[in-house]
C-alpha beads as a LAMMPS data file, in Angstrom:
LAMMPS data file: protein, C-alpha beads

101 atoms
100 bonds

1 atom types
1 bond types

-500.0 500.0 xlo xhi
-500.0 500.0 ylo yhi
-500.0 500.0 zlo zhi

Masses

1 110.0

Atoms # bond

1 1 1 -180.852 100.277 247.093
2 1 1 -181.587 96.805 247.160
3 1 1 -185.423 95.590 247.542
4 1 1 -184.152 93.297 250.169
5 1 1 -182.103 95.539 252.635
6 1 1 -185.588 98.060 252.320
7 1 1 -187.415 94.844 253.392
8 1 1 -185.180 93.629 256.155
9 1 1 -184.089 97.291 257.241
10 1 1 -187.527 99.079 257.075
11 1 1 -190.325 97.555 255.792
12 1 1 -190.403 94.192 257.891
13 1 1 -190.002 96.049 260.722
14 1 1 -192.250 98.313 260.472
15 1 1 -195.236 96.426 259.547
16 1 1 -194.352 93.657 262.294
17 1 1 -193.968 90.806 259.557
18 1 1 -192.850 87.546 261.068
19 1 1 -190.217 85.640 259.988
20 1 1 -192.003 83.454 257.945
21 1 1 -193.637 86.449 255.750
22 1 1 -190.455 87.700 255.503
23 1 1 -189.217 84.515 253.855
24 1 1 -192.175 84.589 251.668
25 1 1 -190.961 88.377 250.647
26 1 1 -187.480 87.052 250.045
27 1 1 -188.478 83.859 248.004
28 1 1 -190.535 86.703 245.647
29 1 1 -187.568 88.670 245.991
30 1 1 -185.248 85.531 244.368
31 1 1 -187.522 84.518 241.342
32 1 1 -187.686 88.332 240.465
33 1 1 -183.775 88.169 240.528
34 1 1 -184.060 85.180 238.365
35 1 1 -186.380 87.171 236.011
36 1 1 -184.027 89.792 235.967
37 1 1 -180.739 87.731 235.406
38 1 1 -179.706 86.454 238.317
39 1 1 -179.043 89.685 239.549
40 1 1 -180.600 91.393 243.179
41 1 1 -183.710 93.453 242.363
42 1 1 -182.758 97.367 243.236
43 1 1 -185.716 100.112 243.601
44 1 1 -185.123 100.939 239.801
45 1 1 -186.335 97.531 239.202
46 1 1 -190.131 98.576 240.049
47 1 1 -191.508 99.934 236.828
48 1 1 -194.683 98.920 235.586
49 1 1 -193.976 97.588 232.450
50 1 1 -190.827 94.985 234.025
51 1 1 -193.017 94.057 237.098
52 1 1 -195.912 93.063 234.470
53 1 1 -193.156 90.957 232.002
54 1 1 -192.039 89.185 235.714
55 1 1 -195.608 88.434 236.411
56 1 1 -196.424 87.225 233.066
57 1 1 -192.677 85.623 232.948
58 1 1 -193.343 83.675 236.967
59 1 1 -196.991 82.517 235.534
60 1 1 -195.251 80.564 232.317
61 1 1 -191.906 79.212 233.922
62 1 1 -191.283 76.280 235.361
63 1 1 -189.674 76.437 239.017
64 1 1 -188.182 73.225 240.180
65 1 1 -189.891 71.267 237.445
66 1 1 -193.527 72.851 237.235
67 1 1 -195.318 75.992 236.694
68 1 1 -196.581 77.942 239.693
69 1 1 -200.135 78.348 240.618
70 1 1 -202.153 81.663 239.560
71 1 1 -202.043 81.954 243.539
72 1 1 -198.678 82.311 243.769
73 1 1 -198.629 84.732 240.765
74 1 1 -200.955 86.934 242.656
75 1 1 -199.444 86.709 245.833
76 1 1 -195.760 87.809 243.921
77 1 1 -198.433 91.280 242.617
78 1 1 -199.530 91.844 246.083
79 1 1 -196.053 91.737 247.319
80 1 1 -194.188 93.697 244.770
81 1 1 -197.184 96.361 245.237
82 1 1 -196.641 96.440 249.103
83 1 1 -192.821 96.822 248.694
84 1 1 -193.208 99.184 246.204
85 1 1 -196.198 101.242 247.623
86 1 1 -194.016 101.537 250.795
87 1 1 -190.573 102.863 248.889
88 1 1 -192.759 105.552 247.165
89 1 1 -194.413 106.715 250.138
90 1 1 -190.908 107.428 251.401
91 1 1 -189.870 108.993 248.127
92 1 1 -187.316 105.906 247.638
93 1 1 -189.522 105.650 244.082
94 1 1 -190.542 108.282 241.469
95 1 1 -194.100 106.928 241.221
96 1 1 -196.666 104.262 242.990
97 1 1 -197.212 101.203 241.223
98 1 1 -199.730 101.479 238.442
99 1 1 -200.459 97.751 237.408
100 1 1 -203.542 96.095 235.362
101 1 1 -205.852 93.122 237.400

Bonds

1 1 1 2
2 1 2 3
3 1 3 4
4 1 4 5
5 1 5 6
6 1 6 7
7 1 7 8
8 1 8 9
9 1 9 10
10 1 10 11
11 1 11 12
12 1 12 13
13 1 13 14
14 1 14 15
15 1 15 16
16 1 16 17
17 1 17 18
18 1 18 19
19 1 19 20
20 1 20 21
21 1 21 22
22 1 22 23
23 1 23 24
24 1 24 25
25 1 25 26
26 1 26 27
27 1 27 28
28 1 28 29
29 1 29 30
30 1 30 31
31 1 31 32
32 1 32 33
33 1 33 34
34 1 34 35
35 1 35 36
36 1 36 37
37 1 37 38
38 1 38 39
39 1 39 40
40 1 40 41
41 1 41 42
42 1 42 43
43 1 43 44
44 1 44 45
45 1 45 46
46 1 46 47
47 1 47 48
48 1 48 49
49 1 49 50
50 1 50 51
51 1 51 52
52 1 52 53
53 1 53 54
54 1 54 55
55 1 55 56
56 1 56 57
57 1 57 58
58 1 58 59
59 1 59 60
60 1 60 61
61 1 61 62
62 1 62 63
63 1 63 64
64 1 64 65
65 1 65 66
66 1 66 67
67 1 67 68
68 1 68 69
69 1 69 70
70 1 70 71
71 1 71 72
72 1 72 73
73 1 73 74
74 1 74 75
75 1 75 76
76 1 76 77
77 1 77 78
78 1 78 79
79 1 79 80
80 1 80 81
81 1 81 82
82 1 82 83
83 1 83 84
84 1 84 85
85 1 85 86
86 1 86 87
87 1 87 88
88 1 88 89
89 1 89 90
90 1 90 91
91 1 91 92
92 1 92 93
93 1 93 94
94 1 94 95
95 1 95 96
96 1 96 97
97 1 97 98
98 1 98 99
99 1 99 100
100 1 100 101
């Protein structure tokens, strides 16, 4: 399953995210894609060890000519660890998200 249909389909909805938030998800969503090849992030995409190389990968590359702040970096965690949190609550995911500070 994709990350965005769970976000769109269940997760927005269910934790009454506005439209804007939900662009903020999506725009996560797209630079993770990037990391990943270009290709749409699927639930076997959350492991610990390719969510930390994204992180670490988003803090050192440029987007649209400069890096991104530690901010955003964070804010890319906190969503990742929502998402994910959510999809193994539901037993979507094999395991909750185990990442360092």
């Amino acid at each position: 399953m994709l990350i965005s249909q769970l976000l769109i389909d269940r997760y927005a909805p269910l934790h009454d995210l506005c439209e804007k938030t939900v662009n903020l998800y999506l725009m996560t969503l797209d630079r993770f894609g990037e990391f990943l090849g270009g290709r749409q992030p699927t639930l076997e995409d959350l492991d610990d060890l390719v969510v930390c190389k994204f992180l670490r990968w988003r803090a050192i590359t440029p987007h649209r000519g400069r890096l991104c702040s530690a901010a955003s970096v964070l804010k890319d965690k906190c969503q990742l660890v929502a998402i994910w949190t959510f999809a193994a609550k539901k037993r979507l995911v094999p395991e909750f998200p185990s990442l360092p500070r």
